[in-house]
C-alpha positions in Angstrom: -62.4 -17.3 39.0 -59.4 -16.4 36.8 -56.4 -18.7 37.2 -53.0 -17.6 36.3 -50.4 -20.4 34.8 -47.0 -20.2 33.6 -47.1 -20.9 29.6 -43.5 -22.3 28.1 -43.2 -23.1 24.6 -40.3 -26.1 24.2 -39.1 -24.5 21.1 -37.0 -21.7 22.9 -35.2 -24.1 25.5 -35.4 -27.7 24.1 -32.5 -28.7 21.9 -33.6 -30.6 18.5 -30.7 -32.9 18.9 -28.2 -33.8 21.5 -25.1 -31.7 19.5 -26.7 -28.4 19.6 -25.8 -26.2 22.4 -27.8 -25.2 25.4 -30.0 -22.6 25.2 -29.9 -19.9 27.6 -32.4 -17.6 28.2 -31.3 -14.0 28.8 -32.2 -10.8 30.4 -30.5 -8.2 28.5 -32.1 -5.2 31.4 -28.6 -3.4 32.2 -30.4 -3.0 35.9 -29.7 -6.6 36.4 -26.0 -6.3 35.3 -24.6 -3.7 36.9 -20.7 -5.2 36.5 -21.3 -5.3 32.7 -18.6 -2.8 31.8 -16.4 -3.7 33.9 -16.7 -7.4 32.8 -16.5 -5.9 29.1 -13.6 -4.1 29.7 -11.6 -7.0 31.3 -12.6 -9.1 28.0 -11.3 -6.3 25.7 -8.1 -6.0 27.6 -7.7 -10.0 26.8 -8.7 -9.7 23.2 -6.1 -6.8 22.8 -3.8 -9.2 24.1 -4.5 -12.2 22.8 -4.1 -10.0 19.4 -0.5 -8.9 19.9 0.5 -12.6 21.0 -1.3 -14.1 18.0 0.3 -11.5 16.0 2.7 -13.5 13.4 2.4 -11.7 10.0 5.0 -13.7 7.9 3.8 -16.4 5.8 7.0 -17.3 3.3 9.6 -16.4 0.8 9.7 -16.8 -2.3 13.5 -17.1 -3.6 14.6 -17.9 -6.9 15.6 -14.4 -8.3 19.7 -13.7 -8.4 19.6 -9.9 -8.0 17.6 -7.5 -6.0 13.8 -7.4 -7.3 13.2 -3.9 -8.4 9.3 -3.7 -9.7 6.5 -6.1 -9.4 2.7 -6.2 -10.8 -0.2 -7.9 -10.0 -2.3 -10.0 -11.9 -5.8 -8.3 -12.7 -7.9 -11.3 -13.4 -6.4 -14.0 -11.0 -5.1 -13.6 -7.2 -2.6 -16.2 -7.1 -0.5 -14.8 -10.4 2.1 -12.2 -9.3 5.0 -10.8 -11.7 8.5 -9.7 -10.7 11.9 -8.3 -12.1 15.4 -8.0 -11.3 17.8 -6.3 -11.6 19.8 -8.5 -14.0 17.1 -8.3 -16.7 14.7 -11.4 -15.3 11.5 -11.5 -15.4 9.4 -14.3 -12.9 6.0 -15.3 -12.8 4.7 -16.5 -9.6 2.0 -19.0 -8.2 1.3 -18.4 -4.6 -0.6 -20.9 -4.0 1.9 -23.2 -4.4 4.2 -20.3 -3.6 6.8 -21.6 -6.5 7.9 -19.5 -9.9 6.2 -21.2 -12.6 8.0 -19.1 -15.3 11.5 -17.3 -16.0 12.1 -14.7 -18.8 15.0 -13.2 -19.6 13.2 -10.0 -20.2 16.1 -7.2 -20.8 19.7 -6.4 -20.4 20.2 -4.6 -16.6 17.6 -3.7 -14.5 13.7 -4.3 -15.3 12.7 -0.7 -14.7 8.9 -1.0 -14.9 6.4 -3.7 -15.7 2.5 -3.8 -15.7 -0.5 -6.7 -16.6 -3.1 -5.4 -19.5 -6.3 -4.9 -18.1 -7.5 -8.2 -19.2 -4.9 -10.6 -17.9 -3.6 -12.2 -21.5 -0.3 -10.4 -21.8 2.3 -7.9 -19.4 4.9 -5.6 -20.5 8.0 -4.7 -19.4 10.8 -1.3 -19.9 14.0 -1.8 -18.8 17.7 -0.3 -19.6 18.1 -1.5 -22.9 15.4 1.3 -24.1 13.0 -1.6 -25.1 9.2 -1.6 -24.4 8.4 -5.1 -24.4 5.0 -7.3 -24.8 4.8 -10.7 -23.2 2.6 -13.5 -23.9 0.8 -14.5 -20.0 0.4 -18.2 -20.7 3.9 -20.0 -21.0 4.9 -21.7 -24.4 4.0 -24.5 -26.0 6.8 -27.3 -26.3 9.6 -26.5 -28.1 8.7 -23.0 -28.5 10.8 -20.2 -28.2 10.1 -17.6 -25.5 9.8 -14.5 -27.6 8.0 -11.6 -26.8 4.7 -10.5 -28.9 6.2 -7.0 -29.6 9.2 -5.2 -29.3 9.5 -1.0 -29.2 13.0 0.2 -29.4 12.8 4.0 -28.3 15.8 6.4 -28.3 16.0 6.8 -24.4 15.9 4.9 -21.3 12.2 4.4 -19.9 12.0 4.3 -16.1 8.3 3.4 -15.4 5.1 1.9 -17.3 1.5 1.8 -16.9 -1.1 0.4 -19.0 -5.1 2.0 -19.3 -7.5 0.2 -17.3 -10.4 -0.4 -20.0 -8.3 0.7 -23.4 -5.6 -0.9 -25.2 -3.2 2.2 -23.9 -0.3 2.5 -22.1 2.2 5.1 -20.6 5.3 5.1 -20.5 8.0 7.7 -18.6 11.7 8.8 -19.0 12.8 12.0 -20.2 9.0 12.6 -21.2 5.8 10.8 -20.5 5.0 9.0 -23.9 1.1 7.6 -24.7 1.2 4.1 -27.6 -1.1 2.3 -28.6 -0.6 -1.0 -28.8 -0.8 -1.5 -32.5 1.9 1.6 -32.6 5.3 1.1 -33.0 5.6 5.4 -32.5 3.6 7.3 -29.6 0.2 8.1 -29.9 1.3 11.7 -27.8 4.2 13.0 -25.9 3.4 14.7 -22.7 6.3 16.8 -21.2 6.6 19.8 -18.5 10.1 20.9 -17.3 13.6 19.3 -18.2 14.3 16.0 -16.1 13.4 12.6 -15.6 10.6 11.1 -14.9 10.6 8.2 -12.1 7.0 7.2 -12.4 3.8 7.5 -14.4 0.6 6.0 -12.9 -3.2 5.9 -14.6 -5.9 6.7 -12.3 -8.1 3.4 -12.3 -11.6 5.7 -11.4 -11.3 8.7 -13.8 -8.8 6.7 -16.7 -8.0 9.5 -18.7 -5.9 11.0 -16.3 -2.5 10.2 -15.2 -0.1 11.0 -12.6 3.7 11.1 -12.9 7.1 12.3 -10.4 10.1 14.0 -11.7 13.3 14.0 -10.2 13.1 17.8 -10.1 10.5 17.2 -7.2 7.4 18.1 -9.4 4.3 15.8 -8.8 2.4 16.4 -12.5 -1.3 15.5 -13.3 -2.0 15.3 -17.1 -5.0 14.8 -19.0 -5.1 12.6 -21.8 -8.0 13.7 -23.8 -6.3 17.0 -23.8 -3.0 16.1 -24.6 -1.4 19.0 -22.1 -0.4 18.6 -18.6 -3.3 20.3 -16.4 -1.0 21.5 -12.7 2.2 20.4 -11.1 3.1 20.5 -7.4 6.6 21.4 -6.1 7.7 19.7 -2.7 10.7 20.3 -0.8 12.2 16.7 -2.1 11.9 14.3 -4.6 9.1 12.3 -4.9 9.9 8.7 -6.0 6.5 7.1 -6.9 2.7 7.7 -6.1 -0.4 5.2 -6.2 -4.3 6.5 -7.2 -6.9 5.7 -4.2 -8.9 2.5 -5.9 -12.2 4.1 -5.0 -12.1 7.9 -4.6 -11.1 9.4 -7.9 -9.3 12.3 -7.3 -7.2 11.2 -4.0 -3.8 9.9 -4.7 -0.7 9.1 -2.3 3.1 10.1 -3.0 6.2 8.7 -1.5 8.9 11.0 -0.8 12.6 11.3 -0.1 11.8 13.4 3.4 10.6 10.2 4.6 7.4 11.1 4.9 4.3 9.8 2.3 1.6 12.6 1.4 -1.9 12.4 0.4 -3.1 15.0 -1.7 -6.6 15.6 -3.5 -5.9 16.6 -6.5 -8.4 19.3 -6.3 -6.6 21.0 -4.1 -3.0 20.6 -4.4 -1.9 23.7 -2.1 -1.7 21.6 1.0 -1.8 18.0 1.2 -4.9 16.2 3.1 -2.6 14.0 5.6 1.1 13.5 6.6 2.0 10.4 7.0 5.3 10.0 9.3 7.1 7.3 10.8 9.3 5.6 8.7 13.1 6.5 9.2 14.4 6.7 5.4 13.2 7.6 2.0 10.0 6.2 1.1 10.5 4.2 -1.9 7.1 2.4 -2.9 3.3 2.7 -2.0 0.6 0.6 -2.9 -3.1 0.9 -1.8 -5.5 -1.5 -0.9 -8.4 -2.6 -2.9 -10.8 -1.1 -0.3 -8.7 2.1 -0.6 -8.9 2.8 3.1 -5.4 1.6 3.8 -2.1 1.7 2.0 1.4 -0.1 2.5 4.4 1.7 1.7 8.2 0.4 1.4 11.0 1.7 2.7 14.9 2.4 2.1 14.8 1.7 6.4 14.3 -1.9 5.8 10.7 -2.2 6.5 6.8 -1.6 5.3 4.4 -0.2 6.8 0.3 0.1 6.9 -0.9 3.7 7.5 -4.7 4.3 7.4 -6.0 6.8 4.7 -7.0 9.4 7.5 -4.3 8.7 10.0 -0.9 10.6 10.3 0.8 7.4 12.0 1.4 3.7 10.7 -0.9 0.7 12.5 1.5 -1.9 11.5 5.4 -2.6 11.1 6.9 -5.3 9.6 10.8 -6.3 9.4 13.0 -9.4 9.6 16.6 -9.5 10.5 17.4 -10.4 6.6 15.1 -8.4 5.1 17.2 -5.3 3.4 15.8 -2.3 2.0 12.3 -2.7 0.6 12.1 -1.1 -2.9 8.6 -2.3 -4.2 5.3 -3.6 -2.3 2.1 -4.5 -3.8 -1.4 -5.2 -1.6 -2.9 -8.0 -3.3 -6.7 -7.8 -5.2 -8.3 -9.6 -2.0 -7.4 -7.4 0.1 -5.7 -10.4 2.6 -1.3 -10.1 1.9 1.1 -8.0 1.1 4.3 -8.8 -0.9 7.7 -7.1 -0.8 10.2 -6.9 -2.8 13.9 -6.2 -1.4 17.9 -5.9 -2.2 18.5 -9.5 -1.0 16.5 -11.0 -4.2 13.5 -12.4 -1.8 9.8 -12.1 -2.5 7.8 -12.1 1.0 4.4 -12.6 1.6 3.0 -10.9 4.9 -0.7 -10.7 6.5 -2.5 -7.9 6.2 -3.8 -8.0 9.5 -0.8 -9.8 11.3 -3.2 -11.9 13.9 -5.6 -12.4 11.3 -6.5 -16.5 11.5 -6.0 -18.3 8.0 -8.9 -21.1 6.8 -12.1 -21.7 7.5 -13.7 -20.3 10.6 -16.3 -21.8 12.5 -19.5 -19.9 12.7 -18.8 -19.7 16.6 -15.2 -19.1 15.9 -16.3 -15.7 13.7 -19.2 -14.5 16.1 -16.4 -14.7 18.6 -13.7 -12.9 17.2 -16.2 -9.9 15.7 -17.5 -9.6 19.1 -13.9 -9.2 20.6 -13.5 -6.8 17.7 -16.3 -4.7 18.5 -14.7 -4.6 22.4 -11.5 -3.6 21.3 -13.3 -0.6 19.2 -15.3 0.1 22.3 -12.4 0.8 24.6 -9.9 1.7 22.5 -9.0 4.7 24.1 -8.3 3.7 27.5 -5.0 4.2 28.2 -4.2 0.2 29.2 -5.6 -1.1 26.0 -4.1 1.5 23.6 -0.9 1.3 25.1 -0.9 -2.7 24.7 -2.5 -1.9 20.9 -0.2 0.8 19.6 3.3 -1.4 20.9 5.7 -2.8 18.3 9.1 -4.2 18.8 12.3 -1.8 16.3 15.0 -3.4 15.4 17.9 -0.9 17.0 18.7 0.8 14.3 15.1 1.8 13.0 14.2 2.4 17.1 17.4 4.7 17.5 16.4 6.6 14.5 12.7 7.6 15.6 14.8 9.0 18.9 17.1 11.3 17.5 14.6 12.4 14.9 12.3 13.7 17.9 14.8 15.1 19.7 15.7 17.0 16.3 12.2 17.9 15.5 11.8 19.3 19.2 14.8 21.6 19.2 13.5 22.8 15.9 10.2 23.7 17.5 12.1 24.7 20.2 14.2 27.5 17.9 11.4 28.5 16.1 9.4 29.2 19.6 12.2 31.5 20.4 12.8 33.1 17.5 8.9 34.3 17.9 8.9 35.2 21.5 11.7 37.3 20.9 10.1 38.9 17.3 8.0 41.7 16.4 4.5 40.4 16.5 3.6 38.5 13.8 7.0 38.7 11.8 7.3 34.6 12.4 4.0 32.9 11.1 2.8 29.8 12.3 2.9 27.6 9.1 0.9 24.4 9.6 2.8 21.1 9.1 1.0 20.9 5.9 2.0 23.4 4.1 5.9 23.4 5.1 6.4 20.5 2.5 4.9 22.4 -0.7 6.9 24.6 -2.3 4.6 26.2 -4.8 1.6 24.9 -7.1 1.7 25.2 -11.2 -1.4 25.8 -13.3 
C-alpha cells in the first residue's frame, strides 16, 4: 500500500531569527491572478505620482563670486573639485562637499573667457581678455606664498575658449584662429584656420583625441585633425552656433548649441543632416554639457533655465528654473553622473539633481528593490495616456510658458503657408524639406 504525505522543508517558511520578515510562499501562475494588470497599473499610476511630488531638484547655491560666472570646468581626478570664473577676472575653486570656495584667484583683467583642468588633475588654465593663457598650480600655496601662476603666454589677440588633450600635454586654444601649444611652448605648436571670423569655442574629442571641434561666429561648425594639421569639413547652419560638447562614449557624435534655440546632434560622418532636433527651449542656447554615460545632455539657456534632453529624443525630460535664477550661460554634468551645476548673470553657482526625485544617501536594500520595481512599472505603462500625461507635466514660469505658445502658433501658420503655397503650385515645384535639413545651409570638404 502506497501512502501519500505532504513533505515541508522548514528552511523555506521558518524565519532564522525573529527580525527577518515573513516568508510568503507564492504562486506566480497568471491563471490565479487574473486582476494583475490592473493591480499593476494602479501601482504605476502612484509611483508616477509619488515621483512628480517627490520631485525637488535644488540642492544649494554656492555664492561668493561678484559678477556673473561666465565658464566653469570640472575636476578630472576628484568629484567634489569644481572651478569657476567671472566676469571681473576671478577665478574660484570649489568644494562641494562642504559646498564652500576653498580658493580665490585673481586670474585676469575682465572676463575669464575659457578655462580647462589638465588631464591629470595637478594644474588648470585659464584665457581671458587680457590676451593671456595662463597655468595655475591645483593645490593652494604654502604660507606666505604668493599666488603666481606656473606660466604665462601673452599672445597678440584675444582668446575666447580653451581645451586641453585628454592623454598629451596639449592644449587648444580659439580666437581669430584655433592655435595648438605645448606646454613647454611659449609659441604654437600649429595654427589651424578656415574662413575670416572668430572663433567662440574649440573642444577635443575625449574618444578619438586627435580631433577637435570648434564654432565660428560666421555660423560654421569646423572639425580639424591634428595629426594633419588642416581642417578636414565645416558645416554651415542657418545661425550661429555658440558652443558644442563631444558624446563621452561614441566617438564621432557631437552636440551644438545654437542661436535658433534649438541644440543639434550631428555625426560627424555625416554632416548633411543632423541625427536629432532638439526643441524646446525659448531663447538662444548658450551651453551644453553631456553626461558621463553620454545618453543624456544638459544644455543652458539665455530663457533662464536648463534643460535635460535624451540623446535620441527631440523633446527635453526635465526643466529647471528658480524665480532668481537669470540667464544660464554655462552648465557642467558632474563625472558621477548624479548633479548638475549652472552658472548664471546673478554670480550664483547651483547645484541641481539629475533625476529631480532621485532620494539622496544610503538606501535600504528594501528601499532599492522598491523603488526599481516602481521603475520598471512606470516603463511598463508609460504610454497610457493617464500616466504620461502626469509624467510629461512641468510647471513654466509665465514668461517661458507664453513663449512656447506663440512659437506654436507661429510654427503652425508657417506650416500652414507653406501647405497652401503647394496646394495651389505646379506639382512638385514646393518640396517637402524634412525638419532636418532646413537648418543646414551647405557642407564644406
Amino acid at each position: 500500500m502506497r501512502v501519500k504525505v505532504l513533505s515541508r522543508n522548514p528552511d523555506d517558511y521558518v524565519r532564522e531569527t525573529k527580525l527577518d520578515l515573513q516568508r510568503v510562499p507564492r504562486n506566480y501562475d497568471p491563471v490565479l491572478h487574473p486582476f494583475e494588470v490592473a493591480r499593476e497599473y494602479v501601482r504605476a499610476l502612484n509611483a508616477t505620482k509619488l515621483e512628480r511630488v517627490f520631485a525637488k531638484p535644488f540642492l544649494s547655491s554656492l555664492d561668493g563670486h561678484r559678477d556673473g560666472v561666465n565658464c566653469m570646468a570640472k575636476h578630472p581626478k576628484s568629484l567634489s573639485t569644481v572651478l569657476s570664473g567671472a566676469c571681473d577676472g576671478e577665478v574660484k575653486i570649489w568644494n562641494l562637499t562642504k559646498r564652500q570656495c576653498i580658493r580665490t584667484i585673481q586670474a585676469h583683467e575682465g572676463f575669464v573667457r575659457g578655462m580647462c583642468a589638465r588631464f591629470c588633475g595637478t594644474s588648470f588654465f585659464t584665457v581671458g581678455d587680457d590676451k593671456t593663457v595662463k597655468q595655475w598650480k591645483m593645490e593652494s600655496p604654502e604660507y606666505g606664498e604668493e599666488e603666481e601662476p606656473i606660466h604665462t603666454i601673452l599672445g597678440k589677440t584675444v582668446y575666447t575658449g580653451i581645451d586641453h588633450h585628454w592623454k598629451e600635454p596639449v592644449f587648444a586654444t580659439c580666437g581669430h584662429q584655433v592655435d595648438i601649444w605645448d606646454e613647454q611652448r611659449t609659441s604654437p605648436k600649429c595654427s589651424l584656420t578656415w574662413g575670416f571670423d572668430s572663433i567662440s569655442c574649440v573642444k577635443f574629442n575625449p574618444i578619438e583625441t586627435y580631433l577637435l571641434g570648434s564654432c565660428a561666429s560666421d555660423r560654421n561648425i569646423v572639425l580639424y585633425d591634428m595629426r594633419k594639421s588642416t581642417p578636414l569639413k565645416k558645416v554651415i547652419l542657418n545661425m550661429r552656433t555658440n558652443t558644442l560638447c563631444w558624446n563621452p562614449m561614441e566617438a564621432f557624435i557631437f552636440t551644438a548649441a545654437n542661436e535658433d534655440y534649438n541644440l543639434y546632434t550631428f555625426d560627424m560622418r555625416f554632416l548633411e543632416s543632423p541625427v536629432m532636433v532638439h526643441m524646446d527651449h525659448v531663447s538662444a542656447v548658450l551651453d551644453v554639457d553631456y553626461s558621463p554615460t553620454g545618453k543624456e545632455f544638459v544644455s543652458a539657456s539665455f530663457d533662464k533655465s536648463i534643460r535635460i534632453f535624451p540623446v535620441d529624443k527631440g523633446h527635453s525630460r526635465e526643466v529647471y528654473h528658480t524665480k532668481r535664477m537669470q540667464h544660464v550661460i554655462t552648465v557642467k554634468w558632474t563625472s558621477d553622473n548624479k548633479y548638475i551645476l549652472c552658472g548664471s548673470d546673478e554670480m550664483n553657482i547651483r547645484l541641481w539633481k539629475a533625476n529631480a526625485s532621485e532620494k539622496l544617501g544610503v538606501l535600504a536594500p528594501r528601499e532599492k528593490a522598491a523603488m526599481n520595481y516602481n521603475q520598471k512599472l512606470k516603463e511598463k505603462f508609460q504610454f497610457h495616456p493617464q500616466i504620461r500625461r502626469i509624467a510629461r507635466h512641468r510647471h513654466l514660469p509665465k514668461s517661458i510658458y507664453c513663449q512656447i505658445k506663440e512659437q506654436r502658433i507661429m510654427r503652425e501658420a508657417r506650416r500652414r503657408k507653406e501647405m497652401n503655397r503647394r496646394k495651389h503650385s505646379k506639382p512638385g515645384s514646393v518640396p517637402f524639406v524634412p525638419e532636418r535639413k532646413k537648418h543646414i545651409v551647405a557642407v564644406v570638404k
